[in-house]
SEFI-975149 format. One record per atom (N, C-alpha, C): x, y negated, z; residue number from 1; atom name; chain. Coordinates in Angstrom, 3 decimals, decimal comma, always signed. Layout:
// SEFI-975149
(pt (X; Y; Z); NUM; 'CA'; 'A')
...
***
This chain:
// SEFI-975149
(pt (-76,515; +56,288; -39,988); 1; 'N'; 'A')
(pt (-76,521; +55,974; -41,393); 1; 'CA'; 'A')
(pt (-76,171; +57,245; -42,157); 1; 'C'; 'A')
(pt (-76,706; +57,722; -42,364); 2; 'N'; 'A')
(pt (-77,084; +58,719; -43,742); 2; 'CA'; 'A')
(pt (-77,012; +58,611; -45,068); 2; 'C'; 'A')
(pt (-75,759; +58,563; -45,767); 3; 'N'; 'A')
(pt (-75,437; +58,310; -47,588); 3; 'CA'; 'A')
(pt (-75,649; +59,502; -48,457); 3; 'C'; 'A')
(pt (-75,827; +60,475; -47,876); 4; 'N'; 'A')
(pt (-76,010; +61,597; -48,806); 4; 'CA'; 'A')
(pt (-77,640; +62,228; -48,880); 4; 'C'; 'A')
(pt (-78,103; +62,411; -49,857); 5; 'N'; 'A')
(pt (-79,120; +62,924; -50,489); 5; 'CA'; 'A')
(pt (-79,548; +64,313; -50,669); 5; 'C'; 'A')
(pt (-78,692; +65,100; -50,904); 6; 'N'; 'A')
(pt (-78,785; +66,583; -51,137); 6; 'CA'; 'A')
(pt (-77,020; +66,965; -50,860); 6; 'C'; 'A')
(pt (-77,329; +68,186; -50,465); 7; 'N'; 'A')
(pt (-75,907; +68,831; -50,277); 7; 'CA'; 'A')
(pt (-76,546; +69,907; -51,606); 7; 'C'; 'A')
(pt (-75,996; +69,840; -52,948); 8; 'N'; 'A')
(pt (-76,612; +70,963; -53,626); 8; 'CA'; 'A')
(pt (-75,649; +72,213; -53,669); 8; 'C'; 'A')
(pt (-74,680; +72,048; -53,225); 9; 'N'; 'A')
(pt (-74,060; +73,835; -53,056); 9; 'CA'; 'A')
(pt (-72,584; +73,769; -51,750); 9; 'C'; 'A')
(pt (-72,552; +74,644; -51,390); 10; 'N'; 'A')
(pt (-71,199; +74,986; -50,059); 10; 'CA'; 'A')
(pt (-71,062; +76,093; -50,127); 10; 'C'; 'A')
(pt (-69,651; +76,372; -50,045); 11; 'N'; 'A')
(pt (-69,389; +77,924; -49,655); 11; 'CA'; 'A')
(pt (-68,100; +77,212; -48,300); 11; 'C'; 'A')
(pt (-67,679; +78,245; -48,096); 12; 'N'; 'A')
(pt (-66,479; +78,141; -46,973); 12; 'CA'; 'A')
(pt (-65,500; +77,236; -47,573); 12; 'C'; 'A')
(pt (-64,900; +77,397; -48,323); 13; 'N'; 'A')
(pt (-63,847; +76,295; -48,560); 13; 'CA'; 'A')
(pt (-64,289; +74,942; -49,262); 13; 'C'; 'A')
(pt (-65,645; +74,714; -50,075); 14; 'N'; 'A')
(pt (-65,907; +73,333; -50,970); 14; 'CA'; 'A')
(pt (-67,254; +73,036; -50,751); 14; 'C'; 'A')
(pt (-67,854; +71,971; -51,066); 15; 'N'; 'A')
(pt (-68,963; +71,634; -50,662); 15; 'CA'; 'A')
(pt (-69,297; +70,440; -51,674); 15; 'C'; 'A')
(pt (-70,638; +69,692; -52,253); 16; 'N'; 'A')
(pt (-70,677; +69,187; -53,259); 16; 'CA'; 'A')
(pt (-72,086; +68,568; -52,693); 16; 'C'; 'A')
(pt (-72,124; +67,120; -52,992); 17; 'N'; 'A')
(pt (-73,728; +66,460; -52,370); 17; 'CA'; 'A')
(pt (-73,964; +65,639; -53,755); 17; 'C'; 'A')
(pt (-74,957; +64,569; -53,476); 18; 'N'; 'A')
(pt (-75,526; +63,437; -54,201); 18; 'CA'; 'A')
(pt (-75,903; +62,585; -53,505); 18; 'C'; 'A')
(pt (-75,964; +61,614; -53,989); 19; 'N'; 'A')
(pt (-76,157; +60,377; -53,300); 19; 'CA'; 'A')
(pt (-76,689; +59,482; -54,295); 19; 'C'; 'A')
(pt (-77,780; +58,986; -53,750); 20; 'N'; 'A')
(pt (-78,504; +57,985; -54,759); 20; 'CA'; 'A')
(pt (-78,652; +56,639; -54,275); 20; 'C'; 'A')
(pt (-78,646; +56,332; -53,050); 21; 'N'; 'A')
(pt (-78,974; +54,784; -52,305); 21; 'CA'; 'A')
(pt (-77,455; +53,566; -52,715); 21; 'C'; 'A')
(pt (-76,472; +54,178; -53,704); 22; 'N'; 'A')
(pt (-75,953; +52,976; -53,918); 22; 'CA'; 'A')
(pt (-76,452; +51,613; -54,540); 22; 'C'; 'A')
(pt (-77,524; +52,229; -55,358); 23; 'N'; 'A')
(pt (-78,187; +51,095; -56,222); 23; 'CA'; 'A')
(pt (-79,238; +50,303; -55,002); 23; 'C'; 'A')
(pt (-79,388; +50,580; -53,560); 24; 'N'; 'A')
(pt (-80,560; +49,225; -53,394); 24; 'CA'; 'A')
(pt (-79,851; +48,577; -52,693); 24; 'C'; 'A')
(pt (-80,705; +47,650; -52,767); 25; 'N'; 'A')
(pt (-80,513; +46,345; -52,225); 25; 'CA'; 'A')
(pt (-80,349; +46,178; -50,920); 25; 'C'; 'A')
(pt (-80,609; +47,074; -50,350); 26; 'N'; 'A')
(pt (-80,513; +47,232; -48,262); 26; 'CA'; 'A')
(pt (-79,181; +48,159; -48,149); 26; 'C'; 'A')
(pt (-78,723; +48,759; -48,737); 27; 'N'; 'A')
(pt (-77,730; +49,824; -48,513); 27; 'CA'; 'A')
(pt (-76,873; +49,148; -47,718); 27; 'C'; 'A')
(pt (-76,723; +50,052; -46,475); 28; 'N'; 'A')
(pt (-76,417; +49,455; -44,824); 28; 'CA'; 'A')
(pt (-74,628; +49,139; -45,296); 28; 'C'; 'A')
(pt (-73,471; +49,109; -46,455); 29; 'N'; 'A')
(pt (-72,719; +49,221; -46,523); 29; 'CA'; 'A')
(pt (-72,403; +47,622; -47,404); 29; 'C'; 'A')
(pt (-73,377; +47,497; -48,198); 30; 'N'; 'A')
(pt (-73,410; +46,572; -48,797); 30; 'CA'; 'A')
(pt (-73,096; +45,252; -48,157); 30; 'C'; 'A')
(pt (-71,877; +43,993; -48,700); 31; 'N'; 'A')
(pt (-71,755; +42,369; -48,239); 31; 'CA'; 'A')
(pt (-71,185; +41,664; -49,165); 31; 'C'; 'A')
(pt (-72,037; +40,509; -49,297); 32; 'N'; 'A')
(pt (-71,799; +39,733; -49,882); 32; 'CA'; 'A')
(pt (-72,656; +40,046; -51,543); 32; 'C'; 'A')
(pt (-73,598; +40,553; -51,476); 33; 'N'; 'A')
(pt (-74,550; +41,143; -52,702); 33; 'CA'; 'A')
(pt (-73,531; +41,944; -53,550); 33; 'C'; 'A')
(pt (-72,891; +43,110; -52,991); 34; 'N'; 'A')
(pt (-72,525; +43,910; -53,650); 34; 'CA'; 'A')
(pt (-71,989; +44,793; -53,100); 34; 'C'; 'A')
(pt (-71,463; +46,438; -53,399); 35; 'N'; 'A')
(pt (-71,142; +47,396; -52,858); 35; 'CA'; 'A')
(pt (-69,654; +47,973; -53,134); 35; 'C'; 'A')
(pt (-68,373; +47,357; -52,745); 36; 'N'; 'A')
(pt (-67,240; +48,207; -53,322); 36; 'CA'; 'A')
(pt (-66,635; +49,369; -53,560); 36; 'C'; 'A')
(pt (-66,412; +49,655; -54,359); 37; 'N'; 'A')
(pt (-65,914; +50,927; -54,603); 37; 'CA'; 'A')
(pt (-64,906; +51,886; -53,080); 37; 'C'; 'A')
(pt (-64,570; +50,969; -52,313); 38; 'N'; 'A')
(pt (-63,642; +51,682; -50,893); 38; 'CA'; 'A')
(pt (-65,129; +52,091; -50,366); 38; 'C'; 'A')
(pt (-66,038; +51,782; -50,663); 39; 'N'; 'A')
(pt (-67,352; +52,587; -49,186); 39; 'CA'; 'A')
(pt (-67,714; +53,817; -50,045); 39; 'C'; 'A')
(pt (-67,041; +54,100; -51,115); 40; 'N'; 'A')
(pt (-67,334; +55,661; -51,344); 40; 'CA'; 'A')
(pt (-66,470; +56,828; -50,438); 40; 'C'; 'A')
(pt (-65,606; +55,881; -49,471); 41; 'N'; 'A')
(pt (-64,898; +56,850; -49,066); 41; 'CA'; 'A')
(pt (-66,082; +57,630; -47,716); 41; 'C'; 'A')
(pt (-66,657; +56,206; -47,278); 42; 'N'; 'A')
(pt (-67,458; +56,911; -46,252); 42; 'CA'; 'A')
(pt (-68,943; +58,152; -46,922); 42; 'C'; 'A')
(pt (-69,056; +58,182; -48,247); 43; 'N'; 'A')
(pt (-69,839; +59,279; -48,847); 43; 'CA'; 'A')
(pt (-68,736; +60,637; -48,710); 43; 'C'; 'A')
(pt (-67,448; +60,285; -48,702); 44; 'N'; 'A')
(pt (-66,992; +61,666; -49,219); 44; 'CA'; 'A')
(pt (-66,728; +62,133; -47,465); 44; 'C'; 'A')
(pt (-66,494; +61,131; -46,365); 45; 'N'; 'A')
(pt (-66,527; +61,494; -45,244); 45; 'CA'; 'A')
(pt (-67,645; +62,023; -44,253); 45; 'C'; 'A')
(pt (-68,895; +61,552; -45,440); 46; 'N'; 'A')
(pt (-70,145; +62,610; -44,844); 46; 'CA'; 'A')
(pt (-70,293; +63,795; -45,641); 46; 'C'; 'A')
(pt (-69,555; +63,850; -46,250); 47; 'N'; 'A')
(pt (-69,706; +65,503; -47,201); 47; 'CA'; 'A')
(pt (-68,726; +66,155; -46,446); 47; 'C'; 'A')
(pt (-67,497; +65,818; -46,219); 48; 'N'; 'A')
(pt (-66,593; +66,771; -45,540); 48; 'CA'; 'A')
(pt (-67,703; +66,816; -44,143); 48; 'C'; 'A')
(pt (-68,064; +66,245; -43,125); 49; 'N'; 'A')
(pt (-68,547; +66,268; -41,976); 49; 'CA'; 'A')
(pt (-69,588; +67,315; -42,392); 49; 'C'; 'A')
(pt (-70,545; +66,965; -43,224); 50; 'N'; 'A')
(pt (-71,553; +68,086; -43,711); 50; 'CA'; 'A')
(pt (-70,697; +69,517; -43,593); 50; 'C'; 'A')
(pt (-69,979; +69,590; -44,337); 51; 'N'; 'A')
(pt (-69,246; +70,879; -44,598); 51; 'CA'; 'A')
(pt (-68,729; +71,616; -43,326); 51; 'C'; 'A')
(pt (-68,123; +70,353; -42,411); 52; 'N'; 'A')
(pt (-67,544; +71,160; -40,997); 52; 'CA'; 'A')
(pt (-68,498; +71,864; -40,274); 52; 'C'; 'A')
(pt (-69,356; +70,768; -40,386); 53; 'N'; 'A')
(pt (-70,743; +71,584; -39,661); 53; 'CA'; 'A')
(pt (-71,469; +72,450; -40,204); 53; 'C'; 'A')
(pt (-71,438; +72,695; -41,549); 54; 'N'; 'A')
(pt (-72,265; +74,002; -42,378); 54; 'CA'; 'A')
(pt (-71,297; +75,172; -41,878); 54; 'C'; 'A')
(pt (-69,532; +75,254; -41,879); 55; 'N'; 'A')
(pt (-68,936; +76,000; -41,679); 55; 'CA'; 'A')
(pt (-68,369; +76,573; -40,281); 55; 'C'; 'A')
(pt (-68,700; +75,587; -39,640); 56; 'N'; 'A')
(pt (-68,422; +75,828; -37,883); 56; 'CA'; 'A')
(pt (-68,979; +76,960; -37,499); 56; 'C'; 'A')
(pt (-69,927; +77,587; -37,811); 57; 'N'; 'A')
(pt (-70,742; +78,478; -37,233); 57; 'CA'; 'A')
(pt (-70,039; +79,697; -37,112); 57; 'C'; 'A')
(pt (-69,538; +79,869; -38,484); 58; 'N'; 'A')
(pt (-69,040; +81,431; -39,234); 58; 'CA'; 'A')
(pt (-67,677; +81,231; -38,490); 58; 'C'; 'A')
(pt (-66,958; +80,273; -38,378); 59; 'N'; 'A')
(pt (-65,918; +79,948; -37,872); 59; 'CA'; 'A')
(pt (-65,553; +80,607; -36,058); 59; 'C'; 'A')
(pt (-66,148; +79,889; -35,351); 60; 'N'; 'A')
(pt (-65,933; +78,971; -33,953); 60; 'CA'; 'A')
(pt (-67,533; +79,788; -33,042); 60; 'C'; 'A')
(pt (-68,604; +79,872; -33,904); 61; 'N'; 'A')
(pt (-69,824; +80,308; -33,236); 61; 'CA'; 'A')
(pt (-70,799; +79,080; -32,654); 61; 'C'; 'A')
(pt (-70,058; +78,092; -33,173); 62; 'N'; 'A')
(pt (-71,030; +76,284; -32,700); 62; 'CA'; 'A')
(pt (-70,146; +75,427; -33,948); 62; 'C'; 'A')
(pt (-71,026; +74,716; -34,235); 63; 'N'; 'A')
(pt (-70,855; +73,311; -34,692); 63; 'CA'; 'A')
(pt (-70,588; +72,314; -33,857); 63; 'C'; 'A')
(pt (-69,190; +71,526; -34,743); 64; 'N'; 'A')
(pt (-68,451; +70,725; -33,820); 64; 'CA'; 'A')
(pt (-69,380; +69,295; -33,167); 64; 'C'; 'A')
(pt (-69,090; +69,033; -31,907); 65; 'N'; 'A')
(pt (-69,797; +68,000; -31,476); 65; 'CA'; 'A')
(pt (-69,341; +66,526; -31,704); 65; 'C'; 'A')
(pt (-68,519; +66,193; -32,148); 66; 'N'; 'A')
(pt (-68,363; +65,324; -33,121); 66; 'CA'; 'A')
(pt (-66,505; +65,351; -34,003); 66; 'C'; 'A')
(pt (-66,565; +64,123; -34,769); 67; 'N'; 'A')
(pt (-65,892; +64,150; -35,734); 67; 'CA'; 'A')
(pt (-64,782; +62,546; -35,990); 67; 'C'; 'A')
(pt (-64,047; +62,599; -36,337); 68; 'N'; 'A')
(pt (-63,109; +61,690; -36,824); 68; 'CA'; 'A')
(pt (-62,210; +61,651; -37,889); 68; 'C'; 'A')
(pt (-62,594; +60,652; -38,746); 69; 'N'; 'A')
(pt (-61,882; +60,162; -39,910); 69; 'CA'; 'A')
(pt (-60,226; +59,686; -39,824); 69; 'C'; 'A')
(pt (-59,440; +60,351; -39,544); 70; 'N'; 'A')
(pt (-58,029; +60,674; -39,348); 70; 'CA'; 'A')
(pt (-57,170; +59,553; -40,094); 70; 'C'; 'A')
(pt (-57,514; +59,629; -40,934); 71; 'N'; 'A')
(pt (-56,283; +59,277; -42,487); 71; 'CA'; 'A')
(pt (-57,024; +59,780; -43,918); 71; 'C'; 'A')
(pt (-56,684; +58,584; -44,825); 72; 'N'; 'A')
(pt (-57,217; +58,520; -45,629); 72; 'CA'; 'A')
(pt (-56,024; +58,690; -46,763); 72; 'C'; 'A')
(pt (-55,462; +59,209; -47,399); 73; 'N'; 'A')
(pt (-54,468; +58,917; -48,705); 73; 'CA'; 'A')
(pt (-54,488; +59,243; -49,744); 73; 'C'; 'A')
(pt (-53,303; +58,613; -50,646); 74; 'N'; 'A')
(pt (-53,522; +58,941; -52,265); 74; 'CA'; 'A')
(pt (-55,071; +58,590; -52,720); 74; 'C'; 'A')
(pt (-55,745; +57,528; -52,323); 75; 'N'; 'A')
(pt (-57,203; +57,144; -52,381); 75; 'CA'; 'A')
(pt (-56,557; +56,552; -54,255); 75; 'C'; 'A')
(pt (-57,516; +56,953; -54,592); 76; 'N'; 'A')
(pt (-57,475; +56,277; -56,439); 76; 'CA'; 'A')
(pt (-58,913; +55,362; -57,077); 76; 'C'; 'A')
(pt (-59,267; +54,761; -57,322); 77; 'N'; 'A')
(pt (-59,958; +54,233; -57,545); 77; 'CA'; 'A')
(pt (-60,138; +53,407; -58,921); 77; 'C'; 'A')
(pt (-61,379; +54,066; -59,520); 78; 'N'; 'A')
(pt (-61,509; +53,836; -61,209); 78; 'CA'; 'A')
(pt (-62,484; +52,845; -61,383); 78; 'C'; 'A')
(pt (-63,323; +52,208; -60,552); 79; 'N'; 'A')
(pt (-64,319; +50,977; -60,968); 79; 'CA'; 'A')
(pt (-64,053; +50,408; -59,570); 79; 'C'; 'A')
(pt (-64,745; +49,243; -59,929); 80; 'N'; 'A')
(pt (-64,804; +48,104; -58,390); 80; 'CA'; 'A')
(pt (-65,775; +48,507; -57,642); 80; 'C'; 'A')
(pt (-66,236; +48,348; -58,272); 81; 'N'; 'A')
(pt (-67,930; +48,748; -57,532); 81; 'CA'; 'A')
(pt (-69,011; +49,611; -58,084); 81; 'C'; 'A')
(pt (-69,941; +50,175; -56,451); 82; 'N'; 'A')
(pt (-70,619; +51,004; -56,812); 82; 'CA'; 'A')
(pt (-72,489; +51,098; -57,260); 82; 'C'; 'A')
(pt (-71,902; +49,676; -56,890); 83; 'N'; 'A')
(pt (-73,979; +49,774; -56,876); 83; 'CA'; 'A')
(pt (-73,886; +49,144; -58,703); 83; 'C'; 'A')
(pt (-72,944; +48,953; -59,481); 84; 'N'; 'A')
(pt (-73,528; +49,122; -60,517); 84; 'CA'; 'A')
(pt (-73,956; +50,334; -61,296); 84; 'C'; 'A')
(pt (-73,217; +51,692; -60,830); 85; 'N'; 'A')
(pt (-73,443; +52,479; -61,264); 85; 'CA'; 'A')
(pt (-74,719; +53,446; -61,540); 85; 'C'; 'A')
(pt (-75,240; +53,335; -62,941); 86; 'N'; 'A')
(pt (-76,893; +53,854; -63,023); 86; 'CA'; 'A')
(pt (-77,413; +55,024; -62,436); 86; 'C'; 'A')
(pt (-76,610; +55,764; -62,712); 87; 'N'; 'A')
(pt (-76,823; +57,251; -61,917); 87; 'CA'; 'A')
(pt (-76,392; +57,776; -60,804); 87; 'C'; 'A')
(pt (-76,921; +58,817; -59,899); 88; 'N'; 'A')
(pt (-76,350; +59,352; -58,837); 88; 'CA'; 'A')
(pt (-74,649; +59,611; -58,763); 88; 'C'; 'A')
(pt (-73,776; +59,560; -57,667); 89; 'N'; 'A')
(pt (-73,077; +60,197; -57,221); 89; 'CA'; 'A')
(pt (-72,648; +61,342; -57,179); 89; 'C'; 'A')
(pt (-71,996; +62,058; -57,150); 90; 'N'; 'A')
(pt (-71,549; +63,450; -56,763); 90; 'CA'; 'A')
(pt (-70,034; +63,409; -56,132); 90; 'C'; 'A')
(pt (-70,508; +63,974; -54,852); 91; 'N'; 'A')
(pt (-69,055; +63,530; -54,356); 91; 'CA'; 'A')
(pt (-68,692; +65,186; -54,317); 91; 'C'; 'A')
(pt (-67,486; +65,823; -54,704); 92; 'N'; 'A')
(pt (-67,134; +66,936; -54,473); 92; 'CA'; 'A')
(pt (-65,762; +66,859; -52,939); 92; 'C'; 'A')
(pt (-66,135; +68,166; -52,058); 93; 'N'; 'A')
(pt (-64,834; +68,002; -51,219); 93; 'CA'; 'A')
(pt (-64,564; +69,248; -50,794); 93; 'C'; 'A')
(pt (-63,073; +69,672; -51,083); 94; 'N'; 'A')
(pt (-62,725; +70,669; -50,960); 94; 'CA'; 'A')
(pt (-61,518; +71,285; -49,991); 94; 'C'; 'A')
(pt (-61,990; +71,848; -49,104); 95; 'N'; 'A')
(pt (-61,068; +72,047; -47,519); 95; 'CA'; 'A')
(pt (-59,130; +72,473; -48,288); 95; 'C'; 'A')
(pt (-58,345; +71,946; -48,180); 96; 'N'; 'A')
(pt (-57,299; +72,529; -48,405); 96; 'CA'; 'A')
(pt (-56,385; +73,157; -47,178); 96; 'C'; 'A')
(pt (-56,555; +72,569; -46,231); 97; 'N'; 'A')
(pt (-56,066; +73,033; -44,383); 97; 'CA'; 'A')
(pt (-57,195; +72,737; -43,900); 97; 'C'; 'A')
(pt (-56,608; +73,662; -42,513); 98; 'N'; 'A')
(pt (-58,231; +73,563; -41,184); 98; 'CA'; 'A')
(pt (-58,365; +74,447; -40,361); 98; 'C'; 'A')
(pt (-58,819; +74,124; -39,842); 99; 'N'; 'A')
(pt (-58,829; +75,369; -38,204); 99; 'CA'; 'A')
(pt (-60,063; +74,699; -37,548); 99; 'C'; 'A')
(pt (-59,554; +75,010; -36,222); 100; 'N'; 'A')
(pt (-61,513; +74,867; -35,348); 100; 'CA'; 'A')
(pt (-61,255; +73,391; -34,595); 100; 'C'; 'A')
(pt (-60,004; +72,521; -34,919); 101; 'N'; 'A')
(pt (-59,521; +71,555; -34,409); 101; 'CA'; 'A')
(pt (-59,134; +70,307; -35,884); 101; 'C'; 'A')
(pt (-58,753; +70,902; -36,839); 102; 'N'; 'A')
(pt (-58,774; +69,829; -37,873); 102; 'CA'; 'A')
(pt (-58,706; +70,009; -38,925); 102; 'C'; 'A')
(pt (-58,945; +69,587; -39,903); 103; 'N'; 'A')
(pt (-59,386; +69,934; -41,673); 103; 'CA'; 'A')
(pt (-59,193; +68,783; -42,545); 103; 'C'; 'A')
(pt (-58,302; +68,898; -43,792); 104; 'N'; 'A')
(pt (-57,887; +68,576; -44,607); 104; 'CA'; 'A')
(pt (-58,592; +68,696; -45,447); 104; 'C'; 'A')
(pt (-58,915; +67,777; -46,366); 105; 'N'; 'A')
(pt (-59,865; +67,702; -47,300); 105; 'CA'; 'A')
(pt (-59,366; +66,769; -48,716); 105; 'C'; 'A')
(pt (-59,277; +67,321; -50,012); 106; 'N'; 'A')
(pt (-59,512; +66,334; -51,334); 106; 'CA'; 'A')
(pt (-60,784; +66,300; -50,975); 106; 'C'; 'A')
(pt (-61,136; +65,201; -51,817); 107; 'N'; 'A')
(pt (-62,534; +64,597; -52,666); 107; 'CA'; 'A')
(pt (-62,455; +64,394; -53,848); 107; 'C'; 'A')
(pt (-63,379; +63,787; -54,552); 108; 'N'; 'A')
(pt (-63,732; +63,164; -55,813); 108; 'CA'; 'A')
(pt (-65,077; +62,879; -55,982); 108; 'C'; 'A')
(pt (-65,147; +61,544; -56,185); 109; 'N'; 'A')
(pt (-66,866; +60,987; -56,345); 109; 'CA'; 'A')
(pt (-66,496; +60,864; -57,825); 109; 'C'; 'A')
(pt (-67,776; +61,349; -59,059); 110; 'N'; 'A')
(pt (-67,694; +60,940; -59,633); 110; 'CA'; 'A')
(pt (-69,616; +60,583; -60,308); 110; 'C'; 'A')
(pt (-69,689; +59,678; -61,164); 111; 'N'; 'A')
(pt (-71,164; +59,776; -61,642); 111; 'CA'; 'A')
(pt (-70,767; +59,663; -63,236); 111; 'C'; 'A')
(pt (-71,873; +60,404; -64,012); 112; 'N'; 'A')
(pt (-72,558; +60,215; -65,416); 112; 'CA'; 'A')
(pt (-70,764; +61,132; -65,706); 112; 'C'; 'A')
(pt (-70,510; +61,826; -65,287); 113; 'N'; 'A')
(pt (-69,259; +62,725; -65,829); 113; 'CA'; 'A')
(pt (-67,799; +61,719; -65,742); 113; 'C'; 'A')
(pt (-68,201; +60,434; -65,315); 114; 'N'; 'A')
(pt (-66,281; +59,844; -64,806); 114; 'CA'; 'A')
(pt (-66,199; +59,645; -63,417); 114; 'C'; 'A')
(pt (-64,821; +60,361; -63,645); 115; 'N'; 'A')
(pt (-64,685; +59,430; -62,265); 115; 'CA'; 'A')
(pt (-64,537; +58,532; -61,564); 115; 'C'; 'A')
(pt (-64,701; +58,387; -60,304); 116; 'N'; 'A')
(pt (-64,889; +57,155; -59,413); 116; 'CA'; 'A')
(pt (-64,025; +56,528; -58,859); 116; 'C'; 'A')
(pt (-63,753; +57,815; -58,551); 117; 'N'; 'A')
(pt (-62,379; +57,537; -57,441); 117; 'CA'; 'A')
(pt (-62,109; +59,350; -56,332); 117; 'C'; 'A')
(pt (-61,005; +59,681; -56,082); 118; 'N'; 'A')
(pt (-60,801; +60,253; -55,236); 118; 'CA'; 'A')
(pt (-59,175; +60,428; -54,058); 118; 'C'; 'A')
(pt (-59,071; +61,395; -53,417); 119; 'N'; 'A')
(pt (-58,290; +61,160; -52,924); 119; 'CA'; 'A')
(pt (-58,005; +62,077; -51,399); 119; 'C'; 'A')
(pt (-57,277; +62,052; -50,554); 120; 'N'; 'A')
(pt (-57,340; +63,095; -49,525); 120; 'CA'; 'A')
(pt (-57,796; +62,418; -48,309); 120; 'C'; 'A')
(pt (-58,215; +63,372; -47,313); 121; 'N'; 'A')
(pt (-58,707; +63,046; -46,240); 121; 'CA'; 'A')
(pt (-57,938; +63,657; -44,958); 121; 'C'; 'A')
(pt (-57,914; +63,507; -43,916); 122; 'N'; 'A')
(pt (-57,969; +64,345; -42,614); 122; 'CA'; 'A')
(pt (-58,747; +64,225; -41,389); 122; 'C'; 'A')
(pt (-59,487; +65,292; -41,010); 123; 'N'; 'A')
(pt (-60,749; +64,623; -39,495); 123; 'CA'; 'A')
(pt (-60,199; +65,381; -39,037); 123; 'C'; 'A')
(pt (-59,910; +65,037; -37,914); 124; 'N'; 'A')
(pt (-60,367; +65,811; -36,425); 124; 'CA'; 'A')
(pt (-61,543; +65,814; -35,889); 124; 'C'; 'A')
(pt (-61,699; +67,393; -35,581); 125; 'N'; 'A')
(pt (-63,156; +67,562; -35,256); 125; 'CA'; 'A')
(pt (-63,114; +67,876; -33,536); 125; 'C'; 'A')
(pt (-64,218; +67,668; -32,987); 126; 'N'; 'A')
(pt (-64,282; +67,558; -31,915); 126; 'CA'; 'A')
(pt (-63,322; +66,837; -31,336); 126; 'C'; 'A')
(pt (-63,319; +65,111; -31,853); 127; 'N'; 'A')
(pt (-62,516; +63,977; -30,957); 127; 'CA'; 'A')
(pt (-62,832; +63,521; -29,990); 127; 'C'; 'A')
(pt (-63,487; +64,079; -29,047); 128; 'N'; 'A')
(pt (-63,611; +63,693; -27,563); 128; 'CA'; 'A')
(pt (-62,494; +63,185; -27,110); 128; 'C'; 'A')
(pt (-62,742; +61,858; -26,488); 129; 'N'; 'A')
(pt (-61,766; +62,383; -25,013); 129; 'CA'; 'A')
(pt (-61,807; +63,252; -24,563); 129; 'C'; 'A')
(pt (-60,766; +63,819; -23,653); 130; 'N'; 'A')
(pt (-60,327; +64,370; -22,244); 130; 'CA'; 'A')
(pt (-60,918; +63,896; -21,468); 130; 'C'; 'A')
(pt (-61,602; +64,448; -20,404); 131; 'N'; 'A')
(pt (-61,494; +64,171; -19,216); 131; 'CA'; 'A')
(pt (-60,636; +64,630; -18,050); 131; 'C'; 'A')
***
């Protein structure tokens, strides 16, 4: 499942997408004929993931083989829901800690210039088990 649309800019520390599929009617997130405002968290958790992997390279010399959504806090939230909203998304996320093992991240989704909601993140990247 794929929520993001364009990644329109990244540098090493921030990264910034769009997202337009809140408004249909199939959006794989959607129950009960509507979309709540908490499944923007999984947009801002594919922008940070985007970002680990745009930045892994310059980093580490590989992109991480996978990823985990750690902890979520200080989440804020300014509407209920998202599929009323007319216009695209923009989720901004910006690395505040991180290394080649885990990364700290704010967000902020916002559309038509308010915001949505934001709040902090933490993944661990490359959550394999051990063997």
């Amino acid at each position: 499942m794929c929520l993001l649309d364009e990644i329109i800019e990244w540098d090493e520390r921030s990264i910034r997408c769009r997202s337009g599929g809140h408004r249909a009617a199939d959006h794989p997130l959607r129950a009960h004929g509507r979309l709540g405002v908490a499944c923007g968290v999984e947009i801002a958790a594919q922008a940070m993931a985007a970002h680990s992997a745009l930045i892994a390279p310059t980093r580490e010399g590989k992109a991480p083989a996978a990823g985990l959504l750690a902890s979520v806090r200080g989440v804020r939230m300014h509407l209920s829901r998202l599929d009323q909203l007319p216009g695209d998304i923009l989720c901004d996320a910006l690395q505040i800690a991180g290394d080649a093992g885990t990364a700290l991240y704010e967000f902020v989704l916002h559309a038509a210039g308010e915001r949505v909601m934001s709040g902090r993140a933490s993944v661990v990247l490359d959550g394999r088990p051990r063997t």
